[in-house]
mmCIF file of the C-alpha atoms, coordinates in Angstrom:
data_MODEL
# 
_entry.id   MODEL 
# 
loop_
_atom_site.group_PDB 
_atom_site.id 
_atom_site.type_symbol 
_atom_site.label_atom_id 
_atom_site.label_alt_id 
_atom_site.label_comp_id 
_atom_site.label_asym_id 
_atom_site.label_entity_id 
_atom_site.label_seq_id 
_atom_site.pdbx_PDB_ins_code 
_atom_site.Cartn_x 
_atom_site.Cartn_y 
_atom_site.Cartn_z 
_atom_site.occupancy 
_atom_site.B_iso_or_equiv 
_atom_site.pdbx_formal_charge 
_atom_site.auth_seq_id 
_atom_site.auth_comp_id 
_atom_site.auth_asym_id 
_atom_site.auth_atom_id 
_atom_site.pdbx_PDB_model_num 
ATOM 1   C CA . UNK A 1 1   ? 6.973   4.903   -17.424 1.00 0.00 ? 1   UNK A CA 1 
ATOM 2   C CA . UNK A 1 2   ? 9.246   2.028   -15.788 1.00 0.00 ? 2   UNK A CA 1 
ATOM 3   C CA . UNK A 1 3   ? 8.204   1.309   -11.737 1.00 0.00 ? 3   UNK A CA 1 
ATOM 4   C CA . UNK A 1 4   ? 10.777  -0.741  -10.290 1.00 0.00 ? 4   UNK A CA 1 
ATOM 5   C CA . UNK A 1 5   ? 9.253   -2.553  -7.506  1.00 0.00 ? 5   UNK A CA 1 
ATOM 6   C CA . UNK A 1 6   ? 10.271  -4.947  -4.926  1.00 0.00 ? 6   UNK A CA 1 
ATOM 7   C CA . UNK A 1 7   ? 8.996   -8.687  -3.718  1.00 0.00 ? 7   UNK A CA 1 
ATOM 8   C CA . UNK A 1 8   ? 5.349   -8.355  -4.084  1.00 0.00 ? 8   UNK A CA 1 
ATOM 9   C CA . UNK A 1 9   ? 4.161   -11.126 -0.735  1.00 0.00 ? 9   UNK A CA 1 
ATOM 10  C CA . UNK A 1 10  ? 6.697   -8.648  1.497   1.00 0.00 ? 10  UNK A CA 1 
ATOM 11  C CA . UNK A 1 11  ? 6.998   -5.330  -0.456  1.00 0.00 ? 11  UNK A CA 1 
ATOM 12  C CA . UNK A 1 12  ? 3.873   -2.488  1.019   1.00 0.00 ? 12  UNK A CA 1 
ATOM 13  C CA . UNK A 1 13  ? 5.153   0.358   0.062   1.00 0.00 ? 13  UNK A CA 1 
ATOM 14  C CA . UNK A 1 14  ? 5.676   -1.384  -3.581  1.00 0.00 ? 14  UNK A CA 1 
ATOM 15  C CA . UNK A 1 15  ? 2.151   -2.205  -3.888  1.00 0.00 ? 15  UNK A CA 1 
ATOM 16  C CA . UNK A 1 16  ? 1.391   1.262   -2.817  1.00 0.00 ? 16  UNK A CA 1 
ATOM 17  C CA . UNK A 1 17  ? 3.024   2.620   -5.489  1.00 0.00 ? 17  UNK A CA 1 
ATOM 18  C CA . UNK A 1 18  ? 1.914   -0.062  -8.357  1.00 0.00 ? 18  UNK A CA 1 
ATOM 19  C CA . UNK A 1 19  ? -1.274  0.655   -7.358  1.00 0.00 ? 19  UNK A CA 1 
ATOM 20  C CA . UNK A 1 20  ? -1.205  4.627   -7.633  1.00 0.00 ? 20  UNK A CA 1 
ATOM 21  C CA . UNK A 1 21  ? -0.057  3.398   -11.075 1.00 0.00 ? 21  UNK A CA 1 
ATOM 22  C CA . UNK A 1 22  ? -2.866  1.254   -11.949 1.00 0.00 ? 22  UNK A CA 1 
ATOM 23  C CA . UNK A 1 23  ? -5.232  4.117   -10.578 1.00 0.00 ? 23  UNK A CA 1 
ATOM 24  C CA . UNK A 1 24  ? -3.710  6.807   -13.362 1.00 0.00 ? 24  UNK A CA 1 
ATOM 25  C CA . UNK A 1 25  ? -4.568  4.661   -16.167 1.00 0.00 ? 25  UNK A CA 1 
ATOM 26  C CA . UNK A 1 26  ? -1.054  5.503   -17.644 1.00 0.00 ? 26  UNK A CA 1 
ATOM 27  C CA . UNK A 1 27  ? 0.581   2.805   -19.482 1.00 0.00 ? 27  UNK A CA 1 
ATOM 28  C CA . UNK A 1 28  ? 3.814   1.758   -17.553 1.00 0.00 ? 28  UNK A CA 1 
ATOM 29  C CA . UNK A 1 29  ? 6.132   -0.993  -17.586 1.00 0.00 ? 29  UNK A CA 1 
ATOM 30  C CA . UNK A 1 30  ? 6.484   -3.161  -14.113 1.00 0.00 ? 30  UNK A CA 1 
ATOM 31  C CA . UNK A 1 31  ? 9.777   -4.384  -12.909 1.00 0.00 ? 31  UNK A CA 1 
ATOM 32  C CA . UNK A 1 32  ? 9.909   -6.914  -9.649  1.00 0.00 ? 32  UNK A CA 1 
ATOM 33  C CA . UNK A 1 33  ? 13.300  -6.686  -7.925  1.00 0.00 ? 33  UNK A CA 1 
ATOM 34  C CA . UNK A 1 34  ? 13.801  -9.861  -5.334  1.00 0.00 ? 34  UNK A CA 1 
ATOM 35  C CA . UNK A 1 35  ? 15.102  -7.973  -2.087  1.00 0.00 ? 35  UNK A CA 1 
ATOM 36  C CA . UNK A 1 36  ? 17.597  -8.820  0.207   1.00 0.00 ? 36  UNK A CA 1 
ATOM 37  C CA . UNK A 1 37  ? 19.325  -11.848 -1.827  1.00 0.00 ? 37  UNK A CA 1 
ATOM 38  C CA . UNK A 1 38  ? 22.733  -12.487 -1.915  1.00 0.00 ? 38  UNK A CA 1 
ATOM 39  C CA . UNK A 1 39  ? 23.178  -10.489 -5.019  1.00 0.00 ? 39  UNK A CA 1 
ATOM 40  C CA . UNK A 1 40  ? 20.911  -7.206  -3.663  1.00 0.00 ? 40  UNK A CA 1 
ATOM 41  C CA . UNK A 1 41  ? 23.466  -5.143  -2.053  1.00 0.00 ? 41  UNK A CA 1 
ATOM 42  C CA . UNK A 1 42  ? 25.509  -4.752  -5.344  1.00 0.00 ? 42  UNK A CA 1 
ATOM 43  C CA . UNK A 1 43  ? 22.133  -4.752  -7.216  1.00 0.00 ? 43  UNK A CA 1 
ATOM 44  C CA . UNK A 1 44  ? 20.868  -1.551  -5.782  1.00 0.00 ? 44  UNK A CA 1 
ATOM 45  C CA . UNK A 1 45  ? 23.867  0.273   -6.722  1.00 0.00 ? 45  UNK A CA 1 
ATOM 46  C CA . UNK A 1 46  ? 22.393  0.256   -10.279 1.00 0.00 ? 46  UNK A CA 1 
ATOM 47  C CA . UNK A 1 47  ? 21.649  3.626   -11.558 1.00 0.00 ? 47  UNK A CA 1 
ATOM 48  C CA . UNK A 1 48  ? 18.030  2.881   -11.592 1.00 0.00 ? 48  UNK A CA 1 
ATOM 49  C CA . UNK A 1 49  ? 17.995  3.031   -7.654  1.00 0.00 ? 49  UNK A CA 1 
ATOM 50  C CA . UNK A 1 50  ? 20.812  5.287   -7.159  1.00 0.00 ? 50  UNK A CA 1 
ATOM 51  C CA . UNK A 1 51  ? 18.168  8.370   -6.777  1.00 0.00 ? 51  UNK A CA 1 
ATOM 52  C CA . UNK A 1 52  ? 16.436  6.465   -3.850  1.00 0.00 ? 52  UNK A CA 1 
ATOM 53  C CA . UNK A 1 53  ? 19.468  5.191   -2.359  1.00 0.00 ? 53  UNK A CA 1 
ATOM 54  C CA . UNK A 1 54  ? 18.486  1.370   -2.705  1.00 0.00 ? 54  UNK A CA 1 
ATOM 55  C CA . UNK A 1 55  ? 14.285  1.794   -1.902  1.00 0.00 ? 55  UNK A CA 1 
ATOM 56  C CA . UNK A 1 56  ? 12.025  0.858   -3.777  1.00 0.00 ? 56  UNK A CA 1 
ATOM 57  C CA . UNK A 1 57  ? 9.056   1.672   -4.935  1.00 0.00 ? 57  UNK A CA 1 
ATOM 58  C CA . UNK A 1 58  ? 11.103  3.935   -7.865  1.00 0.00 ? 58  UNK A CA 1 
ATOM 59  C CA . UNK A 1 59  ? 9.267   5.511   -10.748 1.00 0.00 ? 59  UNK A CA 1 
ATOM 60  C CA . UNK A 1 60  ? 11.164  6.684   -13.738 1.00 0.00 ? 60  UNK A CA 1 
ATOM 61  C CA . UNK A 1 61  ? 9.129   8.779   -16.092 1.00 0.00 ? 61  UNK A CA 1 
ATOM 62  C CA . UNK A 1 62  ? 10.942  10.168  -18.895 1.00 0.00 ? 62  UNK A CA 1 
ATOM 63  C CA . UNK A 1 63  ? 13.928  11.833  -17.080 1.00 0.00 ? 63  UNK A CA 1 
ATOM 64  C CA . UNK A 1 64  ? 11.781  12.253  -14.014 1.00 0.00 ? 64  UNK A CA 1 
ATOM 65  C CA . UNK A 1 65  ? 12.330  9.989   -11.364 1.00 0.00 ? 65  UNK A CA 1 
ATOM 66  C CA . UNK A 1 66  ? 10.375  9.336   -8.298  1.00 0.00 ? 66  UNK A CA 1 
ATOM 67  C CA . UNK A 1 67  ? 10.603  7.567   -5.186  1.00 0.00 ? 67  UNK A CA 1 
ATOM 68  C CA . UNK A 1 68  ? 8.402   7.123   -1.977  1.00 0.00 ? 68  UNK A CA 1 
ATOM 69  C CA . UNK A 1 69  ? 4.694   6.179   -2.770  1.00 0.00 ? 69  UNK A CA 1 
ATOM 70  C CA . UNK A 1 70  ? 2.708   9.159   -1.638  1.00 0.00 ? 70  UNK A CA 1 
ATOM 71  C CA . UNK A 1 71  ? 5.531   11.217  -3.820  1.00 0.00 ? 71  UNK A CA 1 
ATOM 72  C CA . UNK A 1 72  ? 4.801   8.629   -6.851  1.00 0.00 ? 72  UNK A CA 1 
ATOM 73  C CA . UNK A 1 73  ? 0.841   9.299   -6.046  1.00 0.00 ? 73  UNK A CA 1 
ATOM 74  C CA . UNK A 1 74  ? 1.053   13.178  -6.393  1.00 0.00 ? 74  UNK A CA 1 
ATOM 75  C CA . UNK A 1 75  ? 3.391   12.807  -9.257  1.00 0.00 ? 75  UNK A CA 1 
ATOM 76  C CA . UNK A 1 76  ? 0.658   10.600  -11.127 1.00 0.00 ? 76  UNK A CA 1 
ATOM 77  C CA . UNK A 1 77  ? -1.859  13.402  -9.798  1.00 0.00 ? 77  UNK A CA 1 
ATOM 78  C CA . UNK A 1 78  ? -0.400  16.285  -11.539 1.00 0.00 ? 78  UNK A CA 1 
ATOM 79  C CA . UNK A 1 79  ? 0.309   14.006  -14.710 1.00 0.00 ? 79  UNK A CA 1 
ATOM 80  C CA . UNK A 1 80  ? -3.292  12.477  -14.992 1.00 0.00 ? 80  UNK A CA 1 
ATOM 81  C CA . UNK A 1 81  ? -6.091  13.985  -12.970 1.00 0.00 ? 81  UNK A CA 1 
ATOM 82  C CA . UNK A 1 82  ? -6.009  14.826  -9.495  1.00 0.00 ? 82  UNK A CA 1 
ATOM 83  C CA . UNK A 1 83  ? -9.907  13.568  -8.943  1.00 0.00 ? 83  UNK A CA 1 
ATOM 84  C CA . UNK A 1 84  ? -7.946  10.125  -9.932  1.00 0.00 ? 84  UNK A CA 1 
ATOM 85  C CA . UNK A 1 85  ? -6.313  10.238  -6.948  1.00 0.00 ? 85  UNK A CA 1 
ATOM 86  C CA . UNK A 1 86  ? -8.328  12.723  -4.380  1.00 0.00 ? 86  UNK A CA 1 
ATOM 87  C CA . UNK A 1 87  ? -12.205 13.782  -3.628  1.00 0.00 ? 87  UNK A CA 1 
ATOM 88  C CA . UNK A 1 88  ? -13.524 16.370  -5.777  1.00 0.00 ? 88  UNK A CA 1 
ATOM 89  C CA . UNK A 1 89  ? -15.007 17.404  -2.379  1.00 0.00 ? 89  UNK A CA 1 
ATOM 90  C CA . UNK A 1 90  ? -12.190 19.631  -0.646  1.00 0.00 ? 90  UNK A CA 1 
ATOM 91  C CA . UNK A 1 91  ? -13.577 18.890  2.860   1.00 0.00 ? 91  UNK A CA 1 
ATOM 92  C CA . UNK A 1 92  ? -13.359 15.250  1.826   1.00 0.00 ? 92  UNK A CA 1 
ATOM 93  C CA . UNK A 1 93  ? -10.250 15.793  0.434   1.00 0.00 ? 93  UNK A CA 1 
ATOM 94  C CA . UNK A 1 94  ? -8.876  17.373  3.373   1.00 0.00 ? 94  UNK A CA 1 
ATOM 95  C CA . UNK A 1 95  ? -9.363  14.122  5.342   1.00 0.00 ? 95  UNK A CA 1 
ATOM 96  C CA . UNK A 1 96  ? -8.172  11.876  2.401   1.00 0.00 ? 96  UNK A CA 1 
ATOM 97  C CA . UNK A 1 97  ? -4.882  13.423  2.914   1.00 0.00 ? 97  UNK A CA 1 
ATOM 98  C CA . UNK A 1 98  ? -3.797  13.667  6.121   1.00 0.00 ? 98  UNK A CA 1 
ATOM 99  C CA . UNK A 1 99  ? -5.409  9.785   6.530   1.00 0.00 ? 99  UNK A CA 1 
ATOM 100 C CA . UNK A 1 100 ? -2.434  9.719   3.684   1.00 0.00 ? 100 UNK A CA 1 
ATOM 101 C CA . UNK A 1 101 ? -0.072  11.332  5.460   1.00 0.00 ? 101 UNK A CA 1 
ATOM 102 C CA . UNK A 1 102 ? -0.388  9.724   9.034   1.00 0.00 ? 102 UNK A CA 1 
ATOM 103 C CA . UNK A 1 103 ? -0.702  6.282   7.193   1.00 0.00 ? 103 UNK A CA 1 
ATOM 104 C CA . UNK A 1 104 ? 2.892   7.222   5.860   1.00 0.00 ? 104 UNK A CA 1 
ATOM 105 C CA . UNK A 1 105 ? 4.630   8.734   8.413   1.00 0.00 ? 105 UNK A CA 1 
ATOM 106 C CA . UNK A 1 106 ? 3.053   6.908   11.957  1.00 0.00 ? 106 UNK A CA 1 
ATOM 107 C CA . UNK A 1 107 ? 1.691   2.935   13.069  1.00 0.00 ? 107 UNK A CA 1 
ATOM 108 C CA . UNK A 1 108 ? 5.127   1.900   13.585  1.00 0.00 ? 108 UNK A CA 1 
ATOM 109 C CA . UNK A 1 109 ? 4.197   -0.784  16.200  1.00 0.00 ? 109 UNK A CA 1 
ATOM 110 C CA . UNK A 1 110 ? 2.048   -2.422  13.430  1.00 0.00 ? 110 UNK A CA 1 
ATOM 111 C CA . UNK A 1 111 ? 4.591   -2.192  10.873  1.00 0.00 ? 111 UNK A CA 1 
ATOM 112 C CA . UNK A 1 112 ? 7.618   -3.658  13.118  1.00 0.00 ? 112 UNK A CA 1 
ATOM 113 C CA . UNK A 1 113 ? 5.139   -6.289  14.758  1.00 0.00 ? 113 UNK A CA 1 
ATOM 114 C CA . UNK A 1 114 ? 3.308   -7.405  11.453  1.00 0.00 ? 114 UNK A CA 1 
ATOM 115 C CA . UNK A 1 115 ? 5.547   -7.246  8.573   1.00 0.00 ? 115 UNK A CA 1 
ATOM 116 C CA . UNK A 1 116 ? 3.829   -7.931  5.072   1.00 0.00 ? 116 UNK A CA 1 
ATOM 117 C CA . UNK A 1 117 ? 3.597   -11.439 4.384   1.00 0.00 ? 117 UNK A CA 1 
ATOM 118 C CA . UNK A 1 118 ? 0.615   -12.278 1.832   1.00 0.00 ? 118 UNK A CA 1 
ATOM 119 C CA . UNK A 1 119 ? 1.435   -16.032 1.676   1.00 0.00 ? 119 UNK A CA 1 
ATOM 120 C CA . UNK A 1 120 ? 1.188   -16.906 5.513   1.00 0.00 ? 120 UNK A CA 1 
ATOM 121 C CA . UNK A 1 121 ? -1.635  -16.276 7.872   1.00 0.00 ? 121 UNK A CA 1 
ATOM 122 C CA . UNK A 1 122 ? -1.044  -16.535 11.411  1.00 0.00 ? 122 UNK A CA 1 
ATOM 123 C CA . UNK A 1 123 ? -4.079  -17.476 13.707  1.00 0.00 ? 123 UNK A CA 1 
ATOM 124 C CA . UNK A 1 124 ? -2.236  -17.656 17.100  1.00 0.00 ? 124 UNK A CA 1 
ATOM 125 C CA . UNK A 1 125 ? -0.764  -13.985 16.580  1.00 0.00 ? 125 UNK A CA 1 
ATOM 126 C CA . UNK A 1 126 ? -1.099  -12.041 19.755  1.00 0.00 ? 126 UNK A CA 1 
ATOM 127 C CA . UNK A 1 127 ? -1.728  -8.333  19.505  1.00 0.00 ? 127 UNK A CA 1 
ATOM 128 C CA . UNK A 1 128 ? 0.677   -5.822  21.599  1.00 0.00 ? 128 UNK A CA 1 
ATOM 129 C CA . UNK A 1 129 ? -1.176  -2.806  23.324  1.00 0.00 ? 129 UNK A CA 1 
ATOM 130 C CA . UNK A 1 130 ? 0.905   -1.081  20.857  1.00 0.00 ? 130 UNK A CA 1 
ATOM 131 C CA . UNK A 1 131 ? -0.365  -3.024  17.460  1.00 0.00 ? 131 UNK A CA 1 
ATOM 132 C CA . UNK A 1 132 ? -3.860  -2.801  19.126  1.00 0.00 ? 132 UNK A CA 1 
ATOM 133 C CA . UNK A 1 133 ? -3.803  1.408   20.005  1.00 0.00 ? 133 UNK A CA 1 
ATOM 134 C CA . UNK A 1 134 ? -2.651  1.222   16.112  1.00 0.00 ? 134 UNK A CA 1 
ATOM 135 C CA . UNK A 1 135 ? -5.416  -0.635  15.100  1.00 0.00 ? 135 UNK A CA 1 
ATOM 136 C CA . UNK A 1 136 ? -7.926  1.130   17.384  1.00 0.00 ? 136 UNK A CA 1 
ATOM 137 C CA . UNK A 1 137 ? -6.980  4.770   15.536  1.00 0.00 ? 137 UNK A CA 1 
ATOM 138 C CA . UNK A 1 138 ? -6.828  3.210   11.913  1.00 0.00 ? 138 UNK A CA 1 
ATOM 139 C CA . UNK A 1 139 ? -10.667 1.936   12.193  1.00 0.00 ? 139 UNK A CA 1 
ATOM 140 C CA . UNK A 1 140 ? -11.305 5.275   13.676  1.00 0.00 ? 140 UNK A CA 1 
ATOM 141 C CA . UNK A 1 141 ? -10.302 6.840   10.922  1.00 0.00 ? 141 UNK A CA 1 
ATOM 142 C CA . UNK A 1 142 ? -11.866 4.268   8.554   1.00 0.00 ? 142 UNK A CA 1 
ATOM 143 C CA . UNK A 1 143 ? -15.121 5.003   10.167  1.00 0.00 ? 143 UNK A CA 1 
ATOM 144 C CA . UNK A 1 144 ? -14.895 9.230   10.109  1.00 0.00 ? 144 UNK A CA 1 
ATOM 145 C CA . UNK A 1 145 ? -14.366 8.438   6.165   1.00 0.00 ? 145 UNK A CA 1 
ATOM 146 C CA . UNK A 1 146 ? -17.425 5.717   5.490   1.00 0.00 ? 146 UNK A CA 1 
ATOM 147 C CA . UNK A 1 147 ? -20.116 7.753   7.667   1.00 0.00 ? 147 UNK A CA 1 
ATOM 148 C CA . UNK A 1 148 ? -18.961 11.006  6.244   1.00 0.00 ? 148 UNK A CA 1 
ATOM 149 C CA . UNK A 1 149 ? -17.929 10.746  2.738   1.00 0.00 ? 149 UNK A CA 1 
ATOM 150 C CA . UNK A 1 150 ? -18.658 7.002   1.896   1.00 0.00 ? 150 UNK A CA 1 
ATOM 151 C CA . UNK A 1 151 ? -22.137 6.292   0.508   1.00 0.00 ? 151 UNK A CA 1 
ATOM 152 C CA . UNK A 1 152 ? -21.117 6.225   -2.975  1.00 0.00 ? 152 UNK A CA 1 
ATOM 153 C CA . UNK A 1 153 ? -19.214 3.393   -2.864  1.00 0.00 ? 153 UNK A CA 1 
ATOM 154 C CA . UNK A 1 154 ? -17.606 0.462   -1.084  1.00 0.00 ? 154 UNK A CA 1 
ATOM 155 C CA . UNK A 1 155 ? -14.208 2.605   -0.279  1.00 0.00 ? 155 UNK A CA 1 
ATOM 156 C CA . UNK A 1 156 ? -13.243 4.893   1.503   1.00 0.00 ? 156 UNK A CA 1 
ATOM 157 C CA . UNK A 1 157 ? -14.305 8.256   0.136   1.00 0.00 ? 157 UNK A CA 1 
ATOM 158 C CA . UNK A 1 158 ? -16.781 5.878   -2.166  1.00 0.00 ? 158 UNK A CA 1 
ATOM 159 C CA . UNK A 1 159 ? -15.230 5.466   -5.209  1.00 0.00 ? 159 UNK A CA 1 
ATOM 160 C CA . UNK A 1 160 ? -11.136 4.088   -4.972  1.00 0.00 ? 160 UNK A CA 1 
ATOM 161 C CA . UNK A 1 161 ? -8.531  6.917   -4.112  1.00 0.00 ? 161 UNK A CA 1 
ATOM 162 C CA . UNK A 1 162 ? -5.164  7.376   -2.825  1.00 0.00 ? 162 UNK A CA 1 
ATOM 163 C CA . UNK A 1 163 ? -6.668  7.180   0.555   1.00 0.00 ? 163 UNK A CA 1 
ATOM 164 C CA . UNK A 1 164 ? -7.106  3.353   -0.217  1.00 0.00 ? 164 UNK A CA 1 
ATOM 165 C CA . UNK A 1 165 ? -4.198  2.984   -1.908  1.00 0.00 ? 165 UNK A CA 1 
ATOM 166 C CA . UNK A 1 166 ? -2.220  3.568   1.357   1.00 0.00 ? 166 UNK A CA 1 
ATOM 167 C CA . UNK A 1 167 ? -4.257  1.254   3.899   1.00 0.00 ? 167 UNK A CA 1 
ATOM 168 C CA . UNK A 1 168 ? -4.434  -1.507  1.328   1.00 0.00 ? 168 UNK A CA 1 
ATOM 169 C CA . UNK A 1 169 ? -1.247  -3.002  2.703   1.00 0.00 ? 169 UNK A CA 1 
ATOM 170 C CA . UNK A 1 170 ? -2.855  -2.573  6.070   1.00 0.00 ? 170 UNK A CA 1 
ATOM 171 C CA . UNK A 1 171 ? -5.598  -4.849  5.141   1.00 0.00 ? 171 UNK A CA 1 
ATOM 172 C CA . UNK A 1 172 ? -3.277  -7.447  3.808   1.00 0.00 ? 172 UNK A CA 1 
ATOM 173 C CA . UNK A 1 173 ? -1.706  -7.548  7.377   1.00 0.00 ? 173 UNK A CA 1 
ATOM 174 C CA . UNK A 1 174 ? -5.045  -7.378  8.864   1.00 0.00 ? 174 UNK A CA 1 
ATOM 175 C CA . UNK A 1 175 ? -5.813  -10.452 7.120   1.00 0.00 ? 175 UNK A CA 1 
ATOM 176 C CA . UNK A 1 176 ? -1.991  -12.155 7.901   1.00 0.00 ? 176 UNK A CA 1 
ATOM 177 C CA . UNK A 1 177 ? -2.471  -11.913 11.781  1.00 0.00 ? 177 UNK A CA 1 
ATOM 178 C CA . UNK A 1 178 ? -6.087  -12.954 11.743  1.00 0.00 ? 178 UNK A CA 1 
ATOM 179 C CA . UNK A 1 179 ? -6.919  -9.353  13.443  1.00 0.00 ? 179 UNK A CA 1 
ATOM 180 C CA . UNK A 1 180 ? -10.509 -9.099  14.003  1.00 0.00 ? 180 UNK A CA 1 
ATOM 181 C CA . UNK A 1 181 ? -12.407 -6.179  12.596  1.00 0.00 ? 181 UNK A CA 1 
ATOM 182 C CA . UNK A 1 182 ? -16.028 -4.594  13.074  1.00 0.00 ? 182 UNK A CA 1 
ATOM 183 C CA . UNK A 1 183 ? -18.729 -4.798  10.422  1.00 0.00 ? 183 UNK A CA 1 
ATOM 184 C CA . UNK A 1 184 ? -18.211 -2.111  8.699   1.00 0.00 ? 184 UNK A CA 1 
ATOM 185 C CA . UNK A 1 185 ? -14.084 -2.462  8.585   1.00 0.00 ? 185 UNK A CA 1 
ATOM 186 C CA . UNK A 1 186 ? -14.650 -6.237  7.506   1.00 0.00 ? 186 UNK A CA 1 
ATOM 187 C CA . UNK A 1 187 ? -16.596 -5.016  4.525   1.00 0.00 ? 187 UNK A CA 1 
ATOM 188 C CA . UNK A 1 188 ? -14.239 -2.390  3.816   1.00 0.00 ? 188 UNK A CA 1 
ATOM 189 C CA . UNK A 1 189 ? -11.498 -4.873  3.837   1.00 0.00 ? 189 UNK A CA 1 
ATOM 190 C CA . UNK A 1 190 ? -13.307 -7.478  1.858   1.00 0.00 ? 190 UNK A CA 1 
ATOM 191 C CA . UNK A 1 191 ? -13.961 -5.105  -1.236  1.00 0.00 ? 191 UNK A CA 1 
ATOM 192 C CA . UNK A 1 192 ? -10.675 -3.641  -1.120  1.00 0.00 ? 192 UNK A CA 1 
ATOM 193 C CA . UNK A 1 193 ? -9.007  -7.402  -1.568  1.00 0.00 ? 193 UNK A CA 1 
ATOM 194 C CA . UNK A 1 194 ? -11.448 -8.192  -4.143  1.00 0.00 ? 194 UNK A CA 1 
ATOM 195 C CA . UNK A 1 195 ? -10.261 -5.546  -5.777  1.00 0.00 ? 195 UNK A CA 1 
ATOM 196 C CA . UNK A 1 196 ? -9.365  -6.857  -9.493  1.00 0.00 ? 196 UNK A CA 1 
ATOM 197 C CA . UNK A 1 197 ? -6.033  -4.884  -9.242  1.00 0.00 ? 197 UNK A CA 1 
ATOM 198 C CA . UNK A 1 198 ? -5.329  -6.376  -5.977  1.00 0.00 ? 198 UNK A CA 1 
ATOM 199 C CA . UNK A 1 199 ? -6.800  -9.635  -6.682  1.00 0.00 ? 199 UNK A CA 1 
ATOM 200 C CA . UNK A 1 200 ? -3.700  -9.594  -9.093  1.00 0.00 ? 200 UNK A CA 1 
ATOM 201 C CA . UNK A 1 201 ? -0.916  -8.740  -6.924  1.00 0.00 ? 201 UNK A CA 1 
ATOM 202 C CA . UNK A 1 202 ? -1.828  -11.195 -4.611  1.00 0.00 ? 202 UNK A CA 1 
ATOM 203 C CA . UNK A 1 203 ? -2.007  -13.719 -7.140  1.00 0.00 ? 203 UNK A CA 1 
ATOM 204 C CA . UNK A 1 204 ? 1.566   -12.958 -8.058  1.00 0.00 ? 204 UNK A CA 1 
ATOM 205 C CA . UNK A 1 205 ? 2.725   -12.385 -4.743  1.00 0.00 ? 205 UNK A CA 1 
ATOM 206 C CA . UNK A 1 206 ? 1.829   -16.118 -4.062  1.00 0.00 ? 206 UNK A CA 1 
ATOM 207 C CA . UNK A 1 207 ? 3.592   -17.261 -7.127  1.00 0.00 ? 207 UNK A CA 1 
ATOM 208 C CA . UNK A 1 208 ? 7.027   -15.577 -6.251  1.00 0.00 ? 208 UNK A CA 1 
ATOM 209 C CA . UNK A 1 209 ? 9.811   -18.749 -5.969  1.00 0.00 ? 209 UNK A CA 1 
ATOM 210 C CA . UNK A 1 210 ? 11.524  -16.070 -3.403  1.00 0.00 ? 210 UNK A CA 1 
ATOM 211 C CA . UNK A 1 211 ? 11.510  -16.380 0.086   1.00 0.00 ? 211 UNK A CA 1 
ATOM 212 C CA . UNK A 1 212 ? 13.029  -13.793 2.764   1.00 0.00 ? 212 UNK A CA 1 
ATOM 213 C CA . UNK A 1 213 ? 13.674  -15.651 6.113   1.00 0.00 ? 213 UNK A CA 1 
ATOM 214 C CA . UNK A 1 214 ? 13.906  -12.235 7.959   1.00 0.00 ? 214 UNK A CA 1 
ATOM 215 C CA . UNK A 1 215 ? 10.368  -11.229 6.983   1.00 0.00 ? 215 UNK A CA 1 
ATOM 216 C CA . UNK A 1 216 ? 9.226   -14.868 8.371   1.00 0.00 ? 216 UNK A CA 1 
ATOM 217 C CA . UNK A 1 217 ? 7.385   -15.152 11.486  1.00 0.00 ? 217 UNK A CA 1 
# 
């Protein structure tokens, strides 16, 4: 497998999908793709991103390709093991998915407000009553997981799943705009960034030479 991927300190839907790959244990080759340069609009043209029209996270397996990280996460979940990726529980599971889900389709105010940025942190950010509704209903939902389906572990659902593979970008903005959390969301946050795998990216994502002004506060 080949996952083309973009800037890691600005890229959240790249680490989502590096991640899912960690998580299926597959082997797979990683390749970083600086966004946005001078030489990206004739770059993502290349036949490699010609199936996502230019986006990346893209997975090419085989002849298989696959783009969007929640696609990239079921496609790993039908190759490896779907209790990989989701509760064995279907109750739990039921909840780990549409968590999934509205983490990929909704929080638009916290995405346009507080872009990525893993290198910067921000300690006079002000929150909108848009960013803060956002954060309101993503701790909600954090909570409904950790009191229902949580005591075997520091995650989620307990042990690491696709569920935490799609708020782990949220955390990394979390930590960016210096948004305080509750108790049990801090701890949540703190074992999800000590993470070994994302321990890693962020190590890498400091260590990029490439800097996008537009993603910049």
């Amino acid at each position: 497998m080949k996952l083309y991927i973009g800037n890691k300190n600005y890229s959240s839907w790249s680490l989502r999908g590096w991640l899912a790959c960690k998580q299926s244990g597959l082997p797979f080759e990683e390749v970083v793709v600086p966004l946005y340069d001078e030489a990206w609009p004739e770059r993502r043209q290349a036949p490699e991103f010609q199936p996502s029209a230019g986006k990346v996270p893209v997975l090419w397996d085989g002849e298989a390709v696959v783009w969007d990280s929640l696609a990239i996460i079921d496609w790993l979940a039908d190759r490896t093991h779907r209790d990989r990726f989701w509760p064995k529980d279907p109750v739990a599971a039921a909840l780990a998915r549409s968590m999934a889900a509205e983490m990929h389709a909704g929080f638009l105010p916290l995405r346009r407000e507080c872009g990525m940025n893993m290198r910067q942190r921000y300690d006079d950010f002000s929150v909108s009553p848009e960013v803060h509704q956002d954060v309101m209903r993503i701790l909600s939902l954090w909570a409904e997981a950790r009191a229902r389906f949580g005591r075997g572990g520091p995650f989620l659902f307990g042990s690491f799943s696709a569920a935490d593979i799609m708020f782990a970008p949220v955390i990394t903005r979390f930590q960016t705009y210096g948004i305080t959390l509750p108790g049990f969301a801090q701890a949540y946050s703190e074992a999800i960034l000590g993470h070994e795998w994302m321990v890693d990216w962020a190590e890498a994502a400091k260590a990029e030479p490439w800097v996008i002004e537009r993603f910049e506060r």
